[in-house]
N, C-alpha and C positions, 0 to 999 in steps of 0.2 A: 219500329221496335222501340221500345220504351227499357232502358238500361238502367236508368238511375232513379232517384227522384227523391225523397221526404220518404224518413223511416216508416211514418205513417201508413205509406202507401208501397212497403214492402210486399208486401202478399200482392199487388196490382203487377208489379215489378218484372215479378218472376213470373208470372204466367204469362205476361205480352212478351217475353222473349220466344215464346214456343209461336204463337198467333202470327209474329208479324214475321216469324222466318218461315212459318210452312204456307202461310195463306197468300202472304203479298208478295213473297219471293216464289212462289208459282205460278202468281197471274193470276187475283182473283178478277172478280166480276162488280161492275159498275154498282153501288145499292147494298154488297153482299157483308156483313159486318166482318173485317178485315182485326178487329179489337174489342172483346165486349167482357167486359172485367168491372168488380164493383169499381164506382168514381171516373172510371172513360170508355167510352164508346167511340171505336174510328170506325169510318165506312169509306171504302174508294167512290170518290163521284165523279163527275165528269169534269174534264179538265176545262173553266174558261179559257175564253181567245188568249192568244199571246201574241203581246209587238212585236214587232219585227227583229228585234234582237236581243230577242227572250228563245231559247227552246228546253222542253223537257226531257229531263233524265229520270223521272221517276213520274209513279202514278198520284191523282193526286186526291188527299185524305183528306177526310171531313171527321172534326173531334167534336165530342159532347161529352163536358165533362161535368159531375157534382162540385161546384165550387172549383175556387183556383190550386192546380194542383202546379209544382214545379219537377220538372223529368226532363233524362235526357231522351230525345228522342233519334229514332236515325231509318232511315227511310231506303229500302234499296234500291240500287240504280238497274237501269235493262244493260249501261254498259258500262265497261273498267274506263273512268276517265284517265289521264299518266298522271297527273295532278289535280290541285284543290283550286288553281287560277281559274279564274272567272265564275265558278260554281258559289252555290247560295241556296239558303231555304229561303223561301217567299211564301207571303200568305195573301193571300184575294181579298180584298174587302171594298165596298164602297165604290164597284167597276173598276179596281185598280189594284195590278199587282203590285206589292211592296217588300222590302230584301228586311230581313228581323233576325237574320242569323249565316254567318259564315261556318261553313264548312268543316268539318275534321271526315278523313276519310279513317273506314274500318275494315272489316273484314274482306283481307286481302285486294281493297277498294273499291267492293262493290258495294258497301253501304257506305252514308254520309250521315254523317250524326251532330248536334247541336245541342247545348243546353235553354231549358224554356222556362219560365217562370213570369207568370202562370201557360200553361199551354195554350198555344190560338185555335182560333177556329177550323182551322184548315192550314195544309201546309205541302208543299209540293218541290221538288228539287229542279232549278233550270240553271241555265249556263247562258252566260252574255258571252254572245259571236261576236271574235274578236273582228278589229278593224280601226284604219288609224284614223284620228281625230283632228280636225281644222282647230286654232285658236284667233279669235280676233280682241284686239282691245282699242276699246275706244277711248279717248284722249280730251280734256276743254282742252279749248285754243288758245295755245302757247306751254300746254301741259310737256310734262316729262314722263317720257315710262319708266315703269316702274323697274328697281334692278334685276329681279325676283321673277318679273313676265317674262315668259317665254309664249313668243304670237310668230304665227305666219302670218296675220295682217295686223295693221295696224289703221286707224281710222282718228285720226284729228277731226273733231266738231266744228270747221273754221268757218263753214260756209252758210246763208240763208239765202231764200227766196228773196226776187223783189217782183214788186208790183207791175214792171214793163216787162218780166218775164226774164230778169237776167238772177245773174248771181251775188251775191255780196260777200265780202270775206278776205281775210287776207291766211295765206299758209302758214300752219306752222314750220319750223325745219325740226325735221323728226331725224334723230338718229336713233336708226333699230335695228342695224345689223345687217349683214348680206344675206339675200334672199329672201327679206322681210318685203310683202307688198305694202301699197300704200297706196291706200283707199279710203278720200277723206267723205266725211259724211256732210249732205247739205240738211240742215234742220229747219223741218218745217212743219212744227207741231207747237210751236208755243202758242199763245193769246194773240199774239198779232200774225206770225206769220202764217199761221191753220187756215184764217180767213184769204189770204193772199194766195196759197194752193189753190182751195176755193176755185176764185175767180181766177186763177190761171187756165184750170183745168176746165172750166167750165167757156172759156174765149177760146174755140178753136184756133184763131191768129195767135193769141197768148200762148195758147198749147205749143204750137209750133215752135216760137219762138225761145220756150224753156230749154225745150229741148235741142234748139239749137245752140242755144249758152251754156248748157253742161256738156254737152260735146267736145266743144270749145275750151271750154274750162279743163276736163282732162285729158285733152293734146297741147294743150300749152302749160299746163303742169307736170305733163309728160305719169301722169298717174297711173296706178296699174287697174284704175276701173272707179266710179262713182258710187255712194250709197246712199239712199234718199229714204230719209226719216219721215216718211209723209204719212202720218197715222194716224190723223185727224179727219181724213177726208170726210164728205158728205156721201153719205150714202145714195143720195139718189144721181152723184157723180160716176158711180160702178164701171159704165162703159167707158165715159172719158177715161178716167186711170187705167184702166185696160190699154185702152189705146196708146196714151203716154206711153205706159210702160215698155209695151211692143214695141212701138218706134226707137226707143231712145235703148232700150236693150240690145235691139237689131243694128245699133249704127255702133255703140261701142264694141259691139260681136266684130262688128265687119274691120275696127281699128285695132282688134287683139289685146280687147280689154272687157274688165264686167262691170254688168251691171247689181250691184248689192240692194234690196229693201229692207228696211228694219220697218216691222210690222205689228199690231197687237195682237194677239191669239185671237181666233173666231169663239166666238158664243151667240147665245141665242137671239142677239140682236141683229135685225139686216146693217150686215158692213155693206162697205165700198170695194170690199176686196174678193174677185173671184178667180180663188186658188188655183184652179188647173188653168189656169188662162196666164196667172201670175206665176207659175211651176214651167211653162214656155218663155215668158218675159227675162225674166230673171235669172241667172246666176249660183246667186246666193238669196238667203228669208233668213232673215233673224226676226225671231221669236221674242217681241219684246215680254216680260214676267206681270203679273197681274199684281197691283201695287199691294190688294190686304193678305196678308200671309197665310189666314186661314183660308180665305177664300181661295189663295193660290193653288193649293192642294184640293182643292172639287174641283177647282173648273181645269185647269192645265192639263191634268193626263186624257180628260175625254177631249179638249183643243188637239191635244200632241196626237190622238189617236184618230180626232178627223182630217187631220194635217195630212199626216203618212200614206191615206189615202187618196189626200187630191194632191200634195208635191211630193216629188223624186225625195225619201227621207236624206239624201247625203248633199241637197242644197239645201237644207233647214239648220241651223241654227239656235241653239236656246239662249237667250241670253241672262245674262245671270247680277247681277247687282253686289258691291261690296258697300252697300249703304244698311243702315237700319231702319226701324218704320214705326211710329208712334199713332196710335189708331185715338180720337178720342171722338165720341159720339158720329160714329160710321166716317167721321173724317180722316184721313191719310195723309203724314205728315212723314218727308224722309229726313233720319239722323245721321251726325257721322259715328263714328264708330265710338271716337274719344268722348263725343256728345254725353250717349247712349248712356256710356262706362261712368260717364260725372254723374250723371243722373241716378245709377244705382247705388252709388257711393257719398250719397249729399250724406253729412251728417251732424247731427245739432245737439245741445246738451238742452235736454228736457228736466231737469231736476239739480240743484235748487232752481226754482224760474229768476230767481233775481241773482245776479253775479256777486252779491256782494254777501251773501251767504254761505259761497261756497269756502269753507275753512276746513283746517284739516280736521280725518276723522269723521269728514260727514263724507259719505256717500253721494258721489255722482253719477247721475243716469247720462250715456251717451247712446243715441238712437241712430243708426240708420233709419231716415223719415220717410224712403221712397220703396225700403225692404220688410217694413216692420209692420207687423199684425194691428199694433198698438195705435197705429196711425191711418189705418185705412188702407196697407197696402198691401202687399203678397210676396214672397221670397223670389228669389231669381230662381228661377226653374226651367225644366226642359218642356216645352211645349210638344204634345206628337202632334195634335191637330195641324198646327204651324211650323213643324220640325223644325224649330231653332229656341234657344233660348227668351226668355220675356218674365217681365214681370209688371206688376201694375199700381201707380200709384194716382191720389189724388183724392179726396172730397171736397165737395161733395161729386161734382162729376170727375170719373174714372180715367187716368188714359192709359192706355198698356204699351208696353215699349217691346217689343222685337228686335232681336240682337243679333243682326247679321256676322257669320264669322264662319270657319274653313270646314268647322262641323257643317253647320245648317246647308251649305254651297256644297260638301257632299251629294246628300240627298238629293238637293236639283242634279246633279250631273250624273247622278243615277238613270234620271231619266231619257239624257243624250244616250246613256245605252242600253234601254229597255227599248228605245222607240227605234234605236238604230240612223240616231240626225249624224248631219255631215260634222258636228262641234259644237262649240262653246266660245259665246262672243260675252267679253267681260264690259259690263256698263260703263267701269271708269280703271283706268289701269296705270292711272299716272303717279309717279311720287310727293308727298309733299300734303296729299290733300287727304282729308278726315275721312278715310274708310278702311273697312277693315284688309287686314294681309290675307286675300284667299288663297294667293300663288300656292303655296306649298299644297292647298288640295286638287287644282288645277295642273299643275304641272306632274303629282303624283297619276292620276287621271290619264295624262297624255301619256304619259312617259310609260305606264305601265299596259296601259287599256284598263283599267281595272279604276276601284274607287272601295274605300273603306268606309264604311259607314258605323263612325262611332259617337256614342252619344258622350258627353262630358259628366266626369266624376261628379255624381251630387254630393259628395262632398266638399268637392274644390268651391262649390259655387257659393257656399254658407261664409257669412261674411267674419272678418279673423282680425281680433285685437291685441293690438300694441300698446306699452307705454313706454318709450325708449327713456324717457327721464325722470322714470323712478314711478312710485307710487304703486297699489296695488289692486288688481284687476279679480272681481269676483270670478269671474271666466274668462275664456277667451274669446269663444265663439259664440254666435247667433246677431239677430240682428238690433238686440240692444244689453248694454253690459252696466254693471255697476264697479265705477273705480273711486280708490279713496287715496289720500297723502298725508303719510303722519306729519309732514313738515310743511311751511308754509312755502311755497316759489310759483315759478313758474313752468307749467309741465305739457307733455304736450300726449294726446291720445291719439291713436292709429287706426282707421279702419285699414285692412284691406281684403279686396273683392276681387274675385276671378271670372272668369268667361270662358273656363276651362282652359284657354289657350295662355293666354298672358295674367300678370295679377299686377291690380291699381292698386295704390296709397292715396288714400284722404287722410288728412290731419288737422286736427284743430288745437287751436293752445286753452288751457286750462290754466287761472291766474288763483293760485289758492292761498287766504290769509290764513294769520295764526287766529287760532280759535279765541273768542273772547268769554273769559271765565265773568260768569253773573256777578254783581255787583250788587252786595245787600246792603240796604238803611236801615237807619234805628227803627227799633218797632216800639209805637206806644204803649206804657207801662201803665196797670190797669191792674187795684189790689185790692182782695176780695177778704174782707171780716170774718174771722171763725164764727163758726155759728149758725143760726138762719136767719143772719140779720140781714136789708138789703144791702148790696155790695157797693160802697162807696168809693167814686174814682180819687187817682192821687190827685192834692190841693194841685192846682194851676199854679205856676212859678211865678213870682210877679218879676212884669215885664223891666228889661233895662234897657239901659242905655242901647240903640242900636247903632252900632259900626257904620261907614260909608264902604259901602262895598267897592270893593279894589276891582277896576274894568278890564276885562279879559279882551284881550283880542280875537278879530274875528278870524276865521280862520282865510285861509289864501284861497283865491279862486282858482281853479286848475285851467290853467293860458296855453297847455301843451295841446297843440295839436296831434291827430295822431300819425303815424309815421307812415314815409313813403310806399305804396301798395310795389310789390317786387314780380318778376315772373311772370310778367302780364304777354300775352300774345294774341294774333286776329287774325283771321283766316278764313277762307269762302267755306261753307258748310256745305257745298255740293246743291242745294238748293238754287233755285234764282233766285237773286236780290238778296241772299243772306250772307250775312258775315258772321261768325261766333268772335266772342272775345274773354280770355279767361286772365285767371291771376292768381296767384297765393293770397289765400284770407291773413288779413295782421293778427298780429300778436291779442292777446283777449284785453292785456293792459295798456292799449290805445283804445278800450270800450267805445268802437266803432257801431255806429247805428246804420250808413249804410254807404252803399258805393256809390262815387258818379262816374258814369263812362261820357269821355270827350270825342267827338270827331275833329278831324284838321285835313285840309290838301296839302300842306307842308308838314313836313317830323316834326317841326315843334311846337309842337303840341300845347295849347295853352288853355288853361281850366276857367273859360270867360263865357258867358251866357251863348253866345253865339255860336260853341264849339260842344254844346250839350247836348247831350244826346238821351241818357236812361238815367232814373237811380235804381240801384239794385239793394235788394235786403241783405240785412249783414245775413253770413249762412250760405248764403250764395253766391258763388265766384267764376259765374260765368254769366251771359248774355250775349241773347241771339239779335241782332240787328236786322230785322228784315226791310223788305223794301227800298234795299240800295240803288239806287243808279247804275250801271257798267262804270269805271274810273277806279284809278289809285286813292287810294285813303291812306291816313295815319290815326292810331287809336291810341288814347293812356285811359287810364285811370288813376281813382282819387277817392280816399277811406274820408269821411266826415262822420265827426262821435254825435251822443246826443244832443250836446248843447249848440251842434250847426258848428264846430272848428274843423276845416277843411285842410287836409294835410298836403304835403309835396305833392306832384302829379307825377304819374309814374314816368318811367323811360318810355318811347310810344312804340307801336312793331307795324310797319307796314301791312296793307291789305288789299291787294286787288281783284277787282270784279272783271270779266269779260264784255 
């Protein structure tokens, strides 16, 4: 039934109130035009499969309409649900149901109605069967949980493979509460250890022997079950890992523990991994997420939907990441959260190009350079292809950044309850490190059975200027402004940018002189004869005595270095080998040309060739270090201006790697 819509489509309005209460509320027929009004045409079709915890309450309708029209629509159900919990309009597309509208019930309950703009394709009313959900979160080694998690397991990364078939690693001590298990994960997927599975799996003695060291390992950990990250295997290994898995499943069963897998989603490549064999083996299967975010959404609902098939849905697991993802020429790169957020918020003054023009009364261009059209790049928007935030900056080659956060982690845990999996295992769950806060939609999630799925204000996302110290701002908003100051000082400009959830401050200082009023000379005097005579110049003065000119000093070299970089901090980026390190950019009037970042094994920190690390461009006040070793570090930094004067080094902040 179509109730509302665009005046326009007044006359459509009223006659599908008549249509969809006497045709669909009596049961039409599969094909039969259920809506046929100038601008939409519905027809009942046939209802695609539904996952396993999907069912329908209504039949379901197929629109064609003339152009995009906006209406409410509302669909009748076969029964009175008591409420609007768990219910949903969903539309089909692309082999995959997807949720586009919550509910309002009507007429005395038996219809459900939503507003649409523009109408979908299709659309059909189901309800997610309820049922309670598992949480796991996994931990680096030595990590904290986070306050905010709430897990019945919890999984520390402490452990890897070694090559005689034992284990390596030392525990963390977790505290997570009573009744929290604790199930550390052995990781065997990086660059060196993938190969060492490998030939484990592949040395029947070897085999043996793993398995007898993680056995081992959780009876004298006293663990409430093992979880092996072994996601790299060789495919033409299939049966060995079968085997592994068997054994080493059936001897933690027999000591009244599990055995857990974290695994990649199937696709159309031959894995190593055969699912119903691994659906006996196992426990629990976590679903590791497919790193490109578009890609995530083609390939995971058809994996989730040939999963549920070959394992018991309620040992599956999805698991879901609080990182972000920077895609550039089909490479995948993961951000942290803060990362992400610096990066949509860089901002540089584009106009005057030379600092020392900027005087009052003239007009300053400040750009966000990673948001602005101007510069090659694209606003922060909502992605649906990628359901999360992204935008894109860079020439000439492109890179698009994806903004993990409690929205986009929504959507994934949508589909723990379309498919009907046992939960949700969180990738990193610890405090302290660069990613984003998804608790609140995770715990809302569990705690309800339910999951909202909203998209962020596009307006919130448009980036919003400040000038706290005065001066005056053509606008406020967009992603580049023009500011001016009637007086000369020193001032300071504001972006800030949201992710719908939280909102950042970038700042830059602006150094404005007083405007220099032109400075006219004599103009040669040049006297023209009445008449048509030719015009003879004034006689030439004859010359005198000339004066010894009085010698001016020259002016003083500027010997100021520029001042100490403040706010500097370093931190693992969630990455291997990476460390981020950021700082407050100085003042405009230390005319800093660019940064040096220092490394040290001791805090103090000392700005000498041997402790060098990057320079960074002024504008930019962060830097990713990749390629670290495991070990403690100490980081500073140090502003040097144009002429090479290198200023204090900062306070330094510790950093360690695993």
């Amino acid at each position: 039934m179509i109730i509302g819509g665009t005046v326009a489509f007044l006359a459509v309005v009223i006659l599908l109130v008549f249509l969809f209460s006497g045709v669909l509320g009596g049961g039409g027929s599969e094909g039969i035009p259920v809506v046929d009004s100038p601008g939409i045409q519905g027809r009942q079709g046939e209802m695609p499969t539904l996952p396993p915890g999907l069912v329908d309450l209504s039949d379901f309708i197929e629109f064609e309409t003339d152009g995009d029209i906006a209406a409410t629509i509302g669909l009748p159900l076969r029964s009175r649900p008591e409420d609007e919990t768990g219910l949903g309009l969903y539309t089909y597309e692309d082999g995959r149901w997807r949720r586009v509208a919550d509910v309002s019930l009507s007429g005395n309950g038996q219809r459900a109605e939503a507003d649409f703009s523009p109408v979908p394709q299709n659309l059909a009313v189901l309800r997610v069967i309820a049922q309670a959900y598992e949480v796991e979160g996994s931990l680096p080694p030595g990590g904290v949980l986070h306050p905010d998690a709430k897990v019945g397991i919890v999984s520390p990364r402490d452990y890897t493979p070694q090559s005689d078939g034992s284990v390596g690693g030392t525990a963390t001590e977790v505290e997570a509460g009573t009744g929290v298990l604790l199930i550390p994960t052995i990781v065997g997927n990086g660059e060196d250890t993938a190969s060492i599975v490998n030939d484990i799996l592949a040395d029947e003695s070897l085999r043996g022997q793993h398995v007898r060291e993680i056995a081992q390992l959780a009876d004298s950990g006293n663990f409430a079950g093992i979880d092996l990250e072994y996601s790299s295997v060789d495919s033409e290994l299939r049966s060995e890992f079968t085997q592994f898995a068997q054994e080493l499943g059936r001897i933690l069963r027999n000591e009244g523990r599990r055995l857990s897998l974290t695994l990649p989603p199937p696709g159309p490549q031959r894995q190593a991994y055969d699912w119903p064999a691994l659906d006996q083996a196992a426990d629990i299967i976590k679903i590791m997420p497919i790193a490109d975010p578009v890609d995530y959404w083609e390939m995971m609902p058809d994996a989730l939907g040939q999963l549920v098939e070959d394992v018991d849905p309620q040992k599956l697991m999805l698991v879901v990441s609080p990182f972000s993802t920077e895609l550039k020429d089909g490479d995948v790169r993961s951000l942290g959260y803060l990362e992400a957020l610096l990066l949509a918020s860089e901002i540089k003054i584009r106009e005057p190009q030379d600092p020392e023009r900027i005087e009052t009364e003239v007009g300053v261009k400040a750009v966000a350079v990673n948001l602005a059209q101007s510069e090659g790049a694209t606003s922060l928007r909502w992605s649906d292809d990628a359901a999360t935030l992204s935008f894109s900056y860079g020439a000439p080659v492109k890179r698009t950044v994806y903004v993990e956060n409690m929205f986009s982690v929504a959507f994934k845990l949508e589909m723990v309850q379309a498919y009907a999996l046992g939960g949700v295992a969180v990738a990193d769950a610890s405090v302290g490190r660069d990613v984003a806060n998804i608790w609140p939609a995770v715990n809302q999630f569990i705690e309800t059975g339910t999951v909202a799925l909203v998209r962020p204000n596009g307006d919130a996302l448009v980036p919003r200027w400040e000038a706290p110290k005065g001066g005056n701002l053509d606008a406020t908003v967009g992603p580049a402004v023009i500011w001016r100051a009637d007086e000369a000082g020193s001032y300071t400009l504001r972006m800030l940018v949201s992710d719908g959830d939280l909102v950042f401050a970038r700042e830059i200082e602006v150094d404005v002189k007083a405007k220099q009023e032109p400075q006219e000379g004599p103009t040669p005097l040049v006297t023209f004869p009445t008449g048509d005579g030719t015009p003879t110049p004034t006689p030439k003065p004859s010359p005198s005595a000339t004066s010894t000119p009085t010698p001016t000093a020259a002016p003083t070299p500027d010997v100021t270095a520029p001042g100490q970089v403040t706010n500097m901090t370093a931190g693992p980026t969630g990455e291997a080998g990476e460390i981020v390190v950021t700082w407050d950019g100085n003042a405009a009037s230390d005319q800093v040309d660019h940064y040096n970042v220092y490394r040290s094994d001791s805090a103090d920190v000392e700005a000498v060739p041997g402790n060098f690390v990057a320079s960074v461009t002024v504008g930019t006040t962060f830097y990713i270090h990749e390629g670290v070793l495991p070990g403690a570090y100490h980081y500073a930094v140090t502003a040097v201006d144009s002429s090479g004067k290198e200023g204090p080094i900062s306070e330094s902040d510790p950093a360690t790697l695993p």
